[in-house]
Every structure is written in C-alpha cells, then in structure tokens.
PyMOL Python script that loads the backbone (N, CA, C, O; Angstrom):
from pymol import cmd

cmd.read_pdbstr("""\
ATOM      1  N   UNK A   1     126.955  95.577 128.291  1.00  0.00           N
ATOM      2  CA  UNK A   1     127.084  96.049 126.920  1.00  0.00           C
ATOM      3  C   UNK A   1     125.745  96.515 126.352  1.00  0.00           C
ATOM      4  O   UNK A   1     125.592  97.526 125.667  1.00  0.00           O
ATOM      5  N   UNK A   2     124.735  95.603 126.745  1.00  0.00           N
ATOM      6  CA  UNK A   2     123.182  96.116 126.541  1.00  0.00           C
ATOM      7  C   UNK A   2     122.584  97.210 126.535  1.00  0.00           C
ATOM      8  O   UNK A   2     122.022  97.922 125.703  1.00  0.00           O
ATOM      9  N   UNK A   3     122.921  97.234 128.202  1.00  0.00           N
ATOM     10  CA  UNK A   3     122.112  98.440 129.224  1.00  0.00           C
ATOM     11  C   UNK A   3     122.888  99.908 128.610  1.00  0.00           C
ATOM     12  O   UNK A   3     122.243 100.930 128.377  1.00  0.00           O
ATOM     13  N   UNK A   4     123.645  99.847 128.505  1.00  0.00           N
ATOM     14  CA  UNK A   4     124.080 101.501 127.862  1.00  0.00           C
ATOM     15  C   UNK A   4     123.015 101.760 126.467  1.00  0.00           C
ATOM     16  O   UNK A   4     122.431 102.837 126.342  1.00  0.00           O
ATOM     17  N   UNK A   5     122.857 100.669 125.489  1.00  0.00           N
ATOM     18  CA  UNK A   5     122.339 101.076 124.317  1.00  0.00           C
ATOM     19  C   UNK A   5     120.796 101.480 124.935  1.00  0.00           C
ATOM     20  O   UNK A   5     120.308 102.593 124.742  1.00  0.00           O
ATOM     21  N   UNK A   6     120.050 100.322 125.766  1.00  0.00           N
ATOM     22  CA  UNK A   6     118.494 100.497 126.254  1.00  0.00           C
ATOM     23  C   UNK A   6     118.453 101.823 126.942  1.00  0.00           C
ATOM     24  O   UNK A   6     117.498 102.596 126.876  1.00  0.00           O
ATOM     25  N   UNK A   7     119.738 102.065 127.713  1.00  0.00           N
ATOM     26  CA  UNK A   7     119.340 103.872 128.126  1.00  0.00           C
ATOM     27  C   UNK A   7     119.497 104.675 127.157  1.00  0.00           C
ATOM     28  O   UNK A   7     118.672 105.587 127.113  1.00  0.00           O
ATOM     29  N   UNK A   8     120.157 104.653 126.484  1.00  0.00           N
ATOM     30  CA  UNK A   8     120.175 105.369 125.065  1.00  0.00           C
ATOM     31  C   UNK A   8     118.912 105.599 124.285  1.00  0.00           C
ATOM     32  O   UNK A   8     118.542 106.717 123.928  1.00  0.00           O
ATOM     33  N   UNK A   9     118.330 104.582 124.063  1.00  0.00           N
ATOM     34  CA  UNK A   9     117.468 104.517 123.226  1.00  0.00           C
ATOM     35  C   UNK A   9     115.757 105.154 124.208  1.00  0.00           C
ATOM     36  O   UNK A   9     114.883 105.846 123.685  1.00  0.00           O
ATOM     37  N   UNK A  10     115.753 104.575 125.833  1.00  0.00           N
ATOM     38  CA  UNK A  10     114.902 105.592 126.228  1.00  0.00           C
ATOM     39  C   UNK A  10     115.512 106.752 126.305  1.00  0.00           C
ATOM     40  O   UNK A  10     114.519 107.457 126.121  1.00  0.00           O
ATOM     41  N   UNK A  11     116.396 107.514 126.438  1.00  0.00           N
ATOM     42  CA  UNK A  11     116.415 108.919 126.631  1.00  0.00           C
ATOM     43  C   UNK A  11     116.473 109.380 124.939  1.00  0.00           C
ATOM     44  O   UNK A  11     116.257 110.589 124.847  1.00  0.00           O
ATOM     45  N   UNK A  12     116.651 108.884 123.923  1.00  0.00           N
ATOM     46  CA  UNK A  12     115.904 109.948 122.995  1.00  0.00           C
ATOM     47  C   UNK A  12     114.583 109.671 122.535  1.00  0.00           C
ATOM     48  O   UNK A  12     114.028 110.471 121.782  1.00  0.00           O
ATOM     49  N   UNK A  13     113.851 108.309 123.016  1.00  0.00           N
ATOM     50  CA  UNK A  13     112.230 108.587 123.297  1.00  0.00           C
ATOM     51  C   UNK A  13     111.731 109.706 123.782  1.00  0.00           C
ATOM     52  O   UNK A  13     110.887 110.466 123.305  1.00  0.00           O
ATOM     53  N   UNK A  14     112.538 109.759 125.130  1.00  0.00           N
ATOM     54  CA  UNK A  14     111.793 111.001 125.741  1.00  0.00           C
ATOM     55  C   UNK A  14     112.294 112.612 125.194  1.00  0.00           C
ATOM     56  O   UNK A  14     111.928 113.614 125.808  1.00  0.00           O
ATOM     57  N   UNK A  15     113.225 112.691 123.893  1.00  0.00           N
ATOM     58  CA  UNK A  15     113.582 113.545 123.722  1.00  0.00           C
ATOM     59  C   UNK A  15     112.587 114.540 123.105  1.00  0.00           C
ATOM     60  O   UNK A  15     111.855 114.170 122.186  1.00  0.00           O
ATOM     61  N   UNK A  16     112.542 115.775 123.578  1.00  0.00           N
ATOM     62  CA  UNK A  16     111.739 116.458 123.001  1.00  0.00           C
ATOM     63  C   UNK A  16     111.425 117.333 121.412  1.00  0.00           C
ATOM     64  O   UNK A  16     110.393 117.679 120.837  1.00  0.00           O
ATOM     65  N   UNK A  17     112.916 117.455 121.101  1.00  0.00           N
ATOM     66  CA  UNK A  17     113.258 118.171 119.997  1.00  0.00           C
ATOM     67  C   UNK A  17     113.178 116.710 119.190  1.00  0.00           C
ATOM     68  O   UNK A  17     112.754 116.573 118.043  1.00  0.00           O
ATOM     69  N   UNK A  18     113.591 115.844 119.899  1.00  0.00           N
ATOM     70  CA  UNK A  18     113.678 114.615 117.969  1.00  0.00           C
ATOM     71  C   UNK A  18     111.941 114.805 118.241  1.00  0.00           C
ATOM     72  O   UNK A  18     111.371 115.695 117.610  1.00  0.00           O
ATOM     73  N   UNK A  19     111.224 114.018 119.105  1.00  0.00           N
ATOM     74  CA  UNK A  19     109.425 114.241 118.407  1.00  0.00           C
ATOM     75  C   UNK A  19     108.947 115.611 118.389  1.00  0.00           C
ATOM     76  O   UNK A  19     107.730 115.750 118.269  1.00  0.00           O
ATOM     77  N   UNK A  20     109.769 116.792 118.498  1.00  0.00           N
ATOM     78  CA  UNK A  20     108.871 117.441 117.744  1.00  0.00           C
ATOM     79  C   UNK A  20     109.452 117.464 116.286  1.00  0.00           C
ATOM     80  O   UNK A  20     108.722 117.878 115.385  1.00  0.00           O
ATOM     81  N   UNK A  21     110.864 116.996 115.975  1.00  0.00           N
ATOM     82  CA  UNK A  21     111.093 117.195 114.499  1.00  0.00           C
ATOM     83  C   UNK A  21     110.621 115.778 113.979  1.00  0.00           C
ATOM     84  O   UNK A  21     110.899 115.674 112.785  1.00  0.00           O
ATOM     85  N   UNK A  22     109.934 114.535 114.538  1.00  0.00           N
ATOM     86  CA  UNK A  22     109.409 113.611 114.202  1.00  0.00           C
ATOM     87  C   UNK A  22     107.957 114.463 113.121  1.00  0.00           C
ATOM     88  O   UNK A  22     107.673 114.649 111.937  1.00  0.00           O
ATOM     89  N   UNK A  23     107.403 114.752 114.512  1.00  0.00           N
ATOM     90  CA  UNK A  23     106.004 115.627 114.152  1.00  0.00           C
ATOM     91  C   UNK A  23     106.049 116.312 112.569  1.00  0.00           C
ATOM     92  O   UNK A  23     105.516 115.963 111.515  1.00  0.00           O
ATOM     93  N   UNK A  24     106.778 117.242 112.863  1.00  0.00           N
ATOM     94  CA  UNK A  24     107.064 118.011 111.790  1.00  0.00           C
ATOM     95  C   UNK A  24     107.026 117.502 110.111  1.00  0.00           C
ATOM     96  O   UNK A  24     106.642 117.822 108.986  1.00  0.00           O
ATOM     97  N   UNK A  25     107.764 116.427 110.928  1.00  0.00           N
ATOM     98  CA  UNK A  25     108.387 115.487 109.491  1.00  0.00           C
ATOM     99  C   UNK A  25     106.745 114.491 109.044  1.00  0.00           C
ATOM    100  O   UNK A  25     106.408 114.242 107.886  1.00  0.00           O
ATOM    101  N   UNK A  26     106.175 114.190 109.962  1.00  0.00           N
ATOM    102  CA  UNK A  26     104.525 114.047 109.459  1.00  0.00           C
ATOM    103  C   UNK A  26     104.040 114.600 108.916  1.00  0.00           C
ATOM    104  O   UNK A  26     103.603 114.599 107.766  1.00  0.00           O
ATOM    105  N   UNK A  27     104.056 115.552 110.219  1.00  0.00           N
ATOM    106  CA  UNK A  27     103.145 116.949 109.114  1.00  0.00           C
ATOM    107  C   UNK A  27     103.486 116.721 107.463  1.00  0.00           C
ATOM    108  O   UNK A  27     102.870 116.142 106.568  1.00  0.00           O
ATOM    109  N   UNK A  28     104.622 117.375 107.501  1.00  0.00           N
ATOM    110  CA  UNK A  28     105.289 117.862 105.575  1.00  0.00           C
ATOM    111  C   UNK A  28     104.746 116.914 105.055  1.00  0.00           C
ATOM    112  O   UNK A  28     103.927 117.157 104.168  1.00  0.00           O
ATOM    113  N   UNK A  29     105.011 115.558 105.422  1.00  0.00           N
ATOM    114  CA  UNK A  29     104.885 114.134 104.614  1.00  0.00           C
ATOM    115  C   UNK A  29     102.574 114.275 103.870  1.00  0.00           C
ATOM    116  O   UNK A  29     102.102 114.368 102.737  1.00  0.00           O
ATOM    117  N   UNK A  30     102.065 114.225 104.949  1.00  0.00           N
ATOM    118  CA  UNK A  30     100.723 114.921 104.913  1.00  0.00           C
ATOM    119  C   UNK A  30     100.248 115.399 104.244  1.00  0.00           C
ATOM    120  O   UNK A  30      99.349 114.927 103.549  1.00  0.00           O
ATOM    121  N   UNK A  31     100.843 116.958 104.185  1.00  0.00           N
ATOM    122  CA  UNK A  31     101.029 118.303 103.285  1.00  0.00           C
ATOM    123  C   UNK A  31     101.574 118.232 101.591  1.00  0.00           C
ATOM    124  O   UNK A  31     101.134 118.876 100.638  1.00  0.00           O
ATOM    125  N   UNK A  32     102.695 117.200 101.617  1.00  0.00           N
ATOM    126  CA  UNK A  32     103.029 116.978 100.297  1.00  0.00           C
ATOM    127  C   UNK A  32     103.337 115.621  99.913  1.00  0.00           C
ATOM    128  O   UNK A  32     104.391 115.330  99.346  1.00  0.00           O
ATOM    129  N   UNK A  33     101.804 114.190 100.421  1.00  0.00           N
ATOM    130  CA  UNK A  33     102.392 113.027  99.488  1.00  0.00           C
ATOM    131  C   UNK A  33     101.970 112.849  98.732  1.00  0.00           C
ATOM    132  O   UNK A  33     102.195 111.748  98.227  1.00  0.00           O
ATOM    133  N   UNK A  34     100.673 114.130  97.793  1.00  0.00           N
ATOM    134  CA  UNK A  34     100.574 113.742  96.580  1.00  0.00           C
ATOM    135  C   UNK A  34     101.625 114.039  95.671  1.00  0.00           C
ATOM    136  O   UNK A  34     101.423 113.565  94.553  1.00  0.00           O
ATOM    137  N   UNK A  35     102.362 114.483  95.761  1.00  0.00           N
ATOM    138  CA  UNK A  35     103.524 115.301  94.825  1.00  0.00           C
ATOM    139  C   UNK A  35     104.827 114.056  95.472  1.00  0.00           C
ATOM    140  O   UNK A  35     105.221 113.450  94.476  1.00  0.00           O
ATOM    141  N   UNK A  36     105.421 113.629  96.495  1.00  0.00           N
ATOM    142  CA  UNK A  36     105.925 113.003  97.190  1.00  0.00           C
ATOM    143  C   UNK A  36     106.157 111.552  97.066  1.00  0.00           C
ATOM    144  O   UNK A  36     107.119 110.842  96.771  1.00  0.00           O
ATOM    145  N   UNK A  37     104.616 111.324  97.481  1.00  0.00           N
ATOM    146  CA  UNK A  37     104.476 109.975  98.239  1.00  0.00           C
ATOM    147  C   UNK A  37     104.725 109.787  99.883  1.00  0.00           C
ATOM    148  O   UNK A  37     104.816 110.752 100.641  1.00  0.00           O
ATOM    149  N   UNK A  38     104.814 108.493 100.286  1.00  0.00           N
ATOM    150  CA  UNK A  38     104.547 108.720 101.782  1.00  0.00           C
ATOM    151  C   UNK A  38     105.915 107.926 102.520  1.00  0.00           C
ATOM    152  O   UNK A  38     106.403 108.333 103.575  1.00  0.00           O
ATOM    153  N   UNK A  39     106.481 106.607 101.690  1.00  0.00           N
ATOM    154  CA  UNK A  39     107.637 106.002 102.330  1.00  0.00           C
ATOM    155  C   UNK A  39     108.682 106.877 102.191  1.00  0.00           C
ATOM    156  O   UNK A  39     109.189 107.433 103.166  1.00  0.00           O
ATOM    157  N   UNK A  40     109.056 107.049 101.041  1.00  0.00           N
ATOM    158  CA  UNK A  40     110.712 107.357 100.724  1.00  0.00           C
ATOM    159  C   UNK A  40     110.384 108.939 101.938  1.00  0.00           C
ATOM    160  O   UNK A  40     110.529 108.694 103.136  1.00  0.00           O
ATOM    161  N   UNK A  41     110.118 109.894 101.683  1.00  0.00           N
ATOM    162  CA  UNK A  41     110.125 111.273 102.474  1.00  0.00           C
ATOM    163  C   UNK A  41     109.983 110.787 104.366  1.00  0.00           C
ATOM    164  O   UNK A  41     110.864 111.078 105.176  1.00  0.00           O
ATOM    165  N   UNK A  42     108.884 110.137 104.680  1.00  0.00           N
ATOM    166  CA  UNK A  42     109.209 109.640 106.090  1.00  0.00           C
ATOM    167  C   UNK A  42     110.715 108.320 106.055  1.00  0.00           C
ATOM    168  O   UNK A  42     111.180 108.078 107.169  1.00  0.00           O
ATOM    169  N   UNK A  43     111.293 107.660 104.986  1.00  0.00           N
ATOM    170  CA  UNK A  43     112.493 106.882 105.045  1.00  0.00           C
ATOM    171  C   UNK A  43     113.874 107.908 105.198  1.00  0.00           C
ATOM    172  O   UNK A  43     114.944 107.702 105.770  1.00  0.00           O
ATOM    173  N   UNK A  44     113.448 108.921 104.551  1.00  0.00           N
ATOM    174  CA  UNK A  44     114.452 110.063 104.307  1.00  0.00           C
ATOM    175  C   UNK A  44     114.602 110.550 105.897  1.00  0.00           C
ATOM    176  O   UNK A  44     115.619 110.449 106.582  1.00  0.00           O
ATOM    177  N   UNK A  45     113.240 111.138 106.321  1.00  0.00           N
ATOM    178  CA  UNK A  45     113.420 112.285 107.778  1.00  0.00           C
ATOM    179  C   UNK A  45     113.968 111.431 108.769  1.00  0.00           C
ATOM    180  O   UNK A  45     114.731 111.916 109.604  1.00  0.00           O
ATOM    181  N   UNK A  46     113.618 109.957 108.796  1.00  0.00           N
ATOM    182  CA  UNK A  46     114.001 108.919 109.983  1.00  0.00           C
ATOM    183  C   UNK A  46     115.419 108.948 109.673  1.00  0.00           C
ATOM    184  O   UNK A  46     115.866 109.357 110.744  1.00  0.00           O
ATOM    185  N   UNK A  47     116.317 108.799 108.987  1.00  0.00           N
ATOM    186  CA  UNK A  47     117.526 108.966 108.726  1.00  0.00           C
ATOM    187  C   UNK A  47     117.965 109.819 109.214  1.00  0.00           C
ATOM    188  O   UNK A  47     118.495 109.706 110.319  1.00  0.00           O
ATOM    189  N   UNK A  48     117.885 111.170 108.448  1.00  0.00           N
ATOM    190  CA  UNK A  48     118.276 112.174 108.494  1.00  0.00           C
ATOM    191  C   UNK A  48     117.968 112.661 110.166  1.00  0.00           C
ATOM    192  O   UNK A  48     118.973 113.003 110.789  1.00  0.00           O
ATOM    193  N   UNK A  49     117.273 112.685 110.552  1.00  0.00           N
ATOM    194  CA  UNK A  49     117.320 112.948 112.186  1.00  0.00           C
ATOM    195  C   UNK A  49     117.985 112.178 113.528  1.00  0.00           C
ATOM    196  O   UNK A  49     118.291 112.630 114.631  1.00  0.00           O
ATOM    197  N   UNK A  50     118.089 110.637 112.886  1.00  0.00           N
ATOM    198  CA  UNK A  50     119.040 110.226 113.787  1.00  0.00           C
ATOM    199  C   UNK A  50     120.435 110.269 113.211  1.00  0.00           C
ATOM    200  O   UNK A  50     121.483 109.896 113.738  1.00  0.00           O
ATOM    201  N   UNK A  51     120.244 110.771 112.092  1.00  0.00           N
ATOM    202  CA  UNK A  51     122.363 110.894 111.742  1.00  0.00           C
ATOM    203  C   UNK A  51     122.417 112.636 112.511  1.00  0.00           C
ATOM    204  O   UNK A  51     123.365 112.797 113.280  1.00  0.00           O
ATOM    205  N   UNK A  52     121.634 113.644 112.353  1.00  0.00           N
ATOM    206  CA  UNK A  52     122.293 114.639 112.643  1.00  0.00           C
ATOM    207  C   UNK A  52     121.900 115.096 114.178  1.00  0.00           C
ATOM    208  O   UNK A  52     122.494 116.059 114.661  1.00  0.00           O
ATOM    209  N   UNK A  53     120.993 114.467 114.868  1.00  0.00           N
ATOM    210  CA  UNK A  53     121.244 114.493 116.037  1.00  0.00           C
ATOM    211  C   UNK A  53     122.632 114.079 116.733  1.00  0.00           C
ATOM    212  O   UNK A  53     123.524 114.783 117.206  1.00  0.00           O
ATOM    213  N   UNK A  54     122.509 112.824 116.637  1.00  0.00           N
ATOM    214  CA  UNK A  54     124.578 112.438 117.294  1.00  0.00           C
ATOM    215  C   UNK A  54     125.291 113.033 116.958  1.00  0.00           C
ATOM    216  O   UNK A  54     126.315 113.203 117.620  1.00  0.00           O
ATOM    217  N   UNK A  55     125.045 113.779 115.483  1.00  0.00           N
ATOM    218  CA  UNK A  55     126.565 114.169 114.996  1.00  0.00           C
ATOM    219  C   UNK A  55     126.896 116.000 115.768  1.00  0.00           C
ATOM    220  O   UNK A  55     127.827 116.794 115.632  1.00  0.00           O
ATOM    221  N   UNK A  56     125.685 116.032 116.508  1.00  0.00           N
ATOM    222  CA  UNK A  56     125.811 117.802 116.603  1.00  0.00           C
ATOM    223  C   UNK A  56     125.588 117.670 117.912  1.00  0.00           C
ATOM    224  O   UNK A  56     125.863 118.696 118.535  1.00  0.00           O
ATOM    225  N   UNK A  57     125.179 116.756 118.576  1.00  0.00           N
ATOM    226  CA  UNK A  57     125.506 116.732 119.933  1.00  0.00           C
ATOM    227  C   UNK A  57     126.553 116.116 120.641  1.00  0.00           C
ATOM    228  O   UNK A  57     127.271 115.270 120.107  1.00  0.00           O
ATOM    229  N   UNK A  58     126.690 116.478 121.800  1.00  0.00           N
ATOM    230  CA  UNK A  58     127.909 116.154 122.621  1.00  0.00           C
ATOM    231  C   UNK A  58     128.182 114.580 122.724  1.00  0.00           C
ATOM    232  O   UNK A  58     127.161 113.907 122.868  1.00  0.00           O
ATOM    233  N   UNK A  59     129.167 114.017 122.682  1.00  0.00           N
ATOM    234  CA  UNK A  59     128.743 112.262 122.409  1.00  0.00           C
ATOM    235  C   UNK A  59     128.467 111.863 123.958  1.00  0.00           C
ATOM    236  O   UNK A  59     128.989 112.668 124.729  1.00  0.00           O
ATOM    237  N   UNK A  60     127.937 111.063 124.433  1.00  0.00           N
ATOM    238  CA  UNK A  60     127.733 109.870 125.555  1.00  0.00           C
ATOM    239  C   UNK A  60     128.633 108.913 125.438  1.00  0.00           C
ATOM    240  O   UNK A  60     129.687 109.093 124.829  1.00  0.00           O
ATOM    241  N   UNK A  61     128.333 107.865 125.975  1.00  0.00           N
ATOM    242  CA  UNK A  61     129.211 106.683 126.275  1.00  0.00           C
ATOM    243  C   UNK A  61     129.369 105.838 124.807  1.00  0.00           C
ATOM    244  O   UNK A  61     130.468 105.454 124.407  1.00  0.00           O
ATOM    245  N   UNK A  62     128.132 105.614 124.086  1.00  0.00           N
ATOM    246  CA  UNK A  62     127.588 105.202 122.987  1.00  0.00           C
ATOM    247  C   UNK A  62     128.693 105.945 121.695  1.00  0.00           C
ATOM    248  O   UNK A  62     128.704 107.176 121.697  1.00  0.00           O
ATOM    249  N   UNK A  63     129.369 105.408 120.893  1.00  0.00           N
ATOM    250  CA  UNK A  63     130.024 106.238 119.608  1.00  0.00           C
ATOM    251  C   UNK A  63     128.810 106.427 119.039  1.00  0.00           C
ATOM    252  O   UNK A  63     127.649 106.174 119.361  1.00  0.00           O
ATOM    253  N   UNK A  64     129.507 107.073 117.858  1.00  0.00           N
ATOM    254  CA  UNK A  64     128.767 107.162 116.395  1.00  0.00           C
ATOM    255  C   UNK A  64     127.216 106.661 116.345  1.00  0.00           C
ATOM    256  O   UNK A  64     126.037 106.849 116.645  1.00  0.00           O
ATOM    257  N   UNK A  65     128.325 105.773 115.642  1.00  0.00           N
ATOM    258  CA  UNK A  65     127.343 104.666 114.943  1.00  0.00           C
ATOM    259  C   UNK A  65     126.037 103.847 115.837  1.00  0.00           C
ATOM    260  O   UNK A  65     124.895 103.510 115.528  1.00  0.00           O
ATOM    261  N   UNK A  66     126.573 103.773 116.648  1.00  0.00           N
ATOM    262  CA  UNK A  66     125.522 103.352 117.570  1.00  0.00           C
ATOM    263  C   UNK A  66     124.799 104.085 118.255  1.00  0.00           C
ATOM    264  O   UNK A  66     124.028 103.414 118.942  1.00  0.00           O
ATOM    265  N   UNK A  67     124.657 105.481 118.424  1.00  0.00           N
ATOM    266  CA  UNK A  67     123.996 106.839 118.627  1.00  0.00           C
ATOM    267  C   UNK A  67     123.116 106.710 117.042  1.00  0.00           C
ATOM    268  O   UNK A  67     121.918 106.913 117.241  1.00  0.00           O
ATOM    269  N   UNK A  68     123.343 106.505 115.961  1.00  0.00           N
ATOM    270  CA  UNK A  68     122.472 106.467 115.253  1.00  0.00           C
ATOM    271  C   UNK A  68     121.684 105.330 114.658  1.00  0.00           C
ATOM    272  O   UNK A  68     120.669 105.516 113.987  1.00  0.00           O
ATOM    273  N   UNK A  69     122.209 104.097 114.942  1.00  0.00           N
ATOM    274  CA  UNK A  69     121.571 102.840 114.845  1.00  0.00           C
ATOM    275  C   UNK A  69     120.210 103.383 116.181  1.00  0.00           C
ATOM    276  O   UNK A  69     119.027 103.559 115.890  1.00  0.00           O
ATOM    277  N   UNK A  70     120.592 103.491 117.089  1.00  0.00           N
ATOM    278  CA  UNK A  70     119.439 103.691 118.624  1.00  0.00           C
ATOM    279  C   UNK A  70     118.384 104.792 117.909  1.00  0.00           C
ATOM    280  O   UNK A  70     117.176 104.792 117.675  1.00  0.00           O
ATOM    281  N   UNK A  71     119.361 105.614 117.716  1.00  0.00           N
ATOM    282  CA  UNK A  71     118.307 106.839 117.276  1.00  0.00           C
ATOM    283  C   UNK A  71     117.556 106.425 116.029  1.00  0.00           C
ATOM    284  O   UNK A  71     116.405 106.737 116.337  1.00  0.00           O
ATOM    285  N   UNK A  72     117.496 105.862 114.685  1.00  0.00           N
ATOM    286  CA  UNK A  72     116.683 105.345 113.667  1.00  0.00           C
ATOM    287  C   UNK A  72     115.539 104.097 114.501  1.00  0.00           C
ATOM    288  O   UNK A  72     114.359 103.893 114.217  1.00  0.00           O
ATOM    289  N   UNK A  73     116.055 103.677 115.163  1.00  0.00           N
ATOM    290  CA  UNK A  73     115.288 102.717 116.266  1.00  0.00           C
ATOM    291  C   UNK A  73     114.000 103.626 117.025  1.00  0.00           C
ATOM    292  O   UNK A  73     112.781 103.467 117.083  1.00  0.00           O
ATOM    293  N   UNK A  74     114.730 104.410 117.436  1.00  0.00           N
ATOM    294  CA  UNK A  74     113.900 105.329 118.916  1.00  0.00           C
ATOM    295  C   UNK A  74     113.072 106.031 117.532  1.00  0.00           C
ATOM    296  O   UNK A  74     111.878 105.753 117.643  1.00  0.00           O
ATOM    297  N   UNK A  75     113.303 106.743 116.435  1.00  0.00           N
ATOM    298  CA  UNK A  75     113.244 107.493 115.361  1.00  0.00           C
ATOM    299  C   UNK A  75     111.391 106.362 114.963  1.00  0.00           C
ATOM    300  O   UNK A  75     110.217 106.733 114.957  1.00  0.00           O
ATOM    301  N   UNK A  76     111.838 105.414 114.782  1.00  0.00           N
ATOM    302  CA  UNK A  76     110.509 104.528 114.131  1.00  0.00           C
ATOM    303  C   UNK A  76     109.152 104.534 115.475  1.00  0.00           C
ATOM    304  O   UNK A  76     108.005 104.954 115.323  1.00  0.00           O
ATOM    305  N   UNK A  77     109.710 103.975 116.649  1.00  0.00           N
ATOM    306  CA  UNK A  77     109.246 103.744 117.406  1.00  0.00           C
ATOM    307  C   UNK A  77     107.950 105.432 117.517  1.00  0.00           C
ATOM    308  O   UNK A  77     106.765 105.507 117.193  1.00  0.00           O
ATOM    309  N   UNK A  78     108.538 106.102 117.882  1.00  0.00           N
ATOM    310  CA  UNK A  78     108.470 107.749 117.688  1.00  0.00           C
ATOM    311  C   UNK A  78     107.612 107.713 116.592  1.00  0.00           C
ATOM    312  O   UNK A  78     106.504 108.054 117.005  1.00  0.00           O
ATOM    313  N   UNK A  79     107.575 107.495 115.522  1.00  0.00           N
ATOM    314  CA  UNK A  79     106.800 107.844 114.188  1.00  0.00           C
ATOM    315  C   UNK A  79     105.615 107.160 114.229  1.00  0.00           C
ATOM    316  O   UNK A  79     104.521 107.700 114.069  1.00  0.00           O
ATOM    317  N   UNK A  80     105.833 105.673 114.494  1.00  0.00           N
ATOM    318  CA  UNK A  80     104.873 104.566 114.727  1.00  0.00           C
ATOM    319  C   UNK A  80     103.716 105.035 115.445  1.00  0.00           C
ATOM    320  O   UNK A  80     102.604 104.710 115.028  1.00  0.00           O
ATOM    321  N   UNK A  81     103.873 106.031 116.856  1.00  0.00           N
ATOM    322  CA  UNK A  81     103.121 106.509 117.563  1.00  0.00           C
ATOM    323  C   UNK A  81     102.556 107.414 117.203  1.00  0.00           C
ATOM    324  O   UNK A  81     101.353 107.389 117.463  1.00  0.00           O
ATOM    325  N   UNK A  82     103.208 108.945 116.262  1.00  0.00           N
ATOM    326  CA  UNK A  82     102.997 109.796 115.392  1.00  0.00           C
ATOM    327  C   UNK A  82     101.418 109.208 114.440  1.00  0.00           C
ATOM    328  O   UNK A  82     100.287 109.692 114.474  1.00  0.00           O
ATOM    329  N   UNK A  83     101.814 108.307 113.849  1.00  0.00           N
ATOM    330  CA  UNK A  83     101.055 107.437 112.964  1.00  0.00           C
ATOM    331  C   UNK A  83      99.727 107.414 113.252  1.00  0.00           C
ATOM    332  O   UNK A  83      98.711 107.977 112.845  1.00  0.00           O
ATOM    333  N   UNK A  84     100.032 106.581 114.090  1.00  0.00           N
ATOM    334  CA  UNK A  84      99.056 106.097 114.776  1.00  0.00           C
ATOM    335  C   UNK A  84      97.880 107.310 115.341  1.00  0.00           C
ATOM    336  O   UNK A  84      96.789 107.544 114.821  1.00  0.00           O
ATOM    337  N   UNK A  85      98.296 107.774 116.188  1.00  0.00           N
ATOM    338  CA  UNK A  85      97.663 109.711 116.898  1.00  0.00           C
ATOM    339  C   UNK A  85      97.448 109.781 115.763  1.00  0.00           C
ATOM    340  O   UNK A  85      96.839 108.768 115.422  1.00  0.00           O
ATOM    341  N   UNK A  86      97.763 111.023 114.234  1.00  0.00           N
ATOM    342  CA  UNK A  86      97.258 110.741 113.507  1.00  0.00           C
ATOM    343  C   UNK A  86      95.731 109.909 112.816  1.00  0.00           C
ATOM    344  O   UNK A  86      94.582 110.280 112.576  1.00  0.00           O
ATOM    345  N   UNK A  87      96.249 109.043 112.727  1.00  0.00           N
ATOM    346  CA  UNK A  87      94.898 108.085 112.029  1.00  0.00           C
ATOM    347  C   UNK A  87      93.859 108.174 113.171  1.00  0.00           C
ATOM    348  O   UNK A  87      92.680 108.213 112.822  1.00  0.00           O
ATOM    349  N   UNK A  88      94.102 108.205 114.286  1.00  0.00           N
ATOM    350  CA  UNK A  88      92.897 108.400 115.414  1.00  0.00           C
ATOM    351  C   UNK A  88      92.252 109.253 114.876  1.00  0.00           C
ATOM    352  O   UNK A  88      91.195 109.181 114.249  1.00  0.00           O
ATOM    353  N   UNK A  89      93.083 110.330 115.191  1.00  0.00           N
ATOM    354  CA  UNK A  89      92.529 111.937 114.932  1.00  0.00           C
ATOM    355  C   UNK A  89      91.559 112.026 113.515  1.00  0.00           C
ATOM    356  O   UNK A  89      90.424 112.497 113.444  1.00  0.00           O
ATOM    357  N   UNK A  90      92.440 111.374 112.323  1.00  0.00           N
ATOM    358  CA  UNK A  90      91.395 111.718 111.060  1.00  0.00           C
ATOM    359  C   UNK A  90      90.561 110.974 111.343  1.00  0.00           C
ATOM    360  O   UNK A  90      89.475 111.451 111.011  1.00  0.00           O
ATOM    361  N   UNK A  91      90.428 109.644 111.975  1.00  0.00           N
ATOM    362  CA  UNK A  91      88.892 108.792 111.621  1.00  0.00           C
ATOM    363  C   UNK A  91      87.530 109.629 112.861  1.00  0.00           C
ATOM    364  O   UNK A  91      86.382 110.002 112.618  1.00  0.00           O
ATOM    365  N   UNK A  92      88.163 109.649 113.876  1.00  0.00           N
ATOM    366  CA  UNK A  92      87.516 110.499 114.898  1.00  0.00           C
ATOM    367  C   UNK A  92      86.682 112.114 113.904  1.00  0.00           C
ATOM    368  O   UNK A  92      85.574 112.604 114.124  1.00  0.00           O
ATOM    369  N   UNK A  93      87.524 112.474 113.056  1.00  0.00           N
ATOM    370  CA  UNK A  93      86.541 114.051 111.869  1.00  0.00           C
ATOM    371  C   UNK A  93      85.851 113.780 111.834  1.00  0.00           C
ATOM    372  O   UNK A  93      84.825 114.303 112.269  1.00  0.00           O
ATOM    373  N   UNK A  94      86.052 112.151 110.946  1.00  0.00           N
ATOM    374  CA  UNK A  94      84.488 112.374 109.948  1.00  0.00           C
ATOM    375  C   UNK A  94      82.955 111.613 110.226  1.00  0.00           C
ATOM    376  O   UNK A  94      82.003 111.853 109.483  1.00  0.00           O
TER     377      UNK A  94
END
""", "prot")
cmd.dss("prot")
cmd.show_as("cartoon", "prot")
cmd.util.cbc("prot")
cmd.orient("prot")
C-alpha cells in the first residue's frame, strides 16, 4: 500500500515540468514579495501545482487525492531545495 505512494512521490521529484514551474513560482514570489509577501503566494503555487498536475494528467495507480496529497509533499520537498539554492546563491553576491 506504501510502495505505490513512495514511487509516486519519487517520480514527480524527478519531474521536470513541476521544478521548473516550482522555479518559476520562486522566481515571481522574489520579484513581487514586497507587494505580496512570501508565505501565502509560495502556499498558493504549492497547491495549485500539485492539484493541476493530477488533474490534467493521465491517472497512475494512485487516485486523485492521493496524486495530490504526494504531489504537495514532492511540491515542498522541491521548494525546500529551490530555497535553499537560492539563499546560497544571494549570500555567495555579496
């Protein structure tokens, strides 16, 4: 019952289109959290990318709901790293 969700959840790690729309969703966050802020807009994109990934792709073994529970999972994990790269990168400028 496990092992289906843990493959799930590595194969949209390695997915390419969710981190680059992870990325993306940094970027903007970046670009506009003085006007923004920084939780709610990255709380928003983590959502919003694991609900409309499952819902527009072909399903797996995994339903719904659990295609997007994995994916908000894989979704943080993904950002966490985003984050992180990031903050390297700015302290490494200056």
């Amino acid at each position: 019952m496990i092992q289906p969700v843990i493959d799930l959840v590595q194969s949209q790690l390695l997915d390419p289109f969710r981190i680059g729309l992870i990325i993306g969703l940094v970027y903007t966050m970046l670009r506009t959290q003085e006007a923004t802020g920084r939780l709610i807009p990255l709380a928003a994109g983590v959502v919003f990318v694991a609900v409309i990934l499952p819902s527009t792709m072909p399903r797996g073994e995994a339903g719904l709901v659990t295609a997007i529970a994995a994916g908000i999972l894989s979704n943080l994990i993904i950002l966490g790293i985003v984050l992180l790269g990031w903050s390297l990168v700015s302290r490494l400028r200056r």
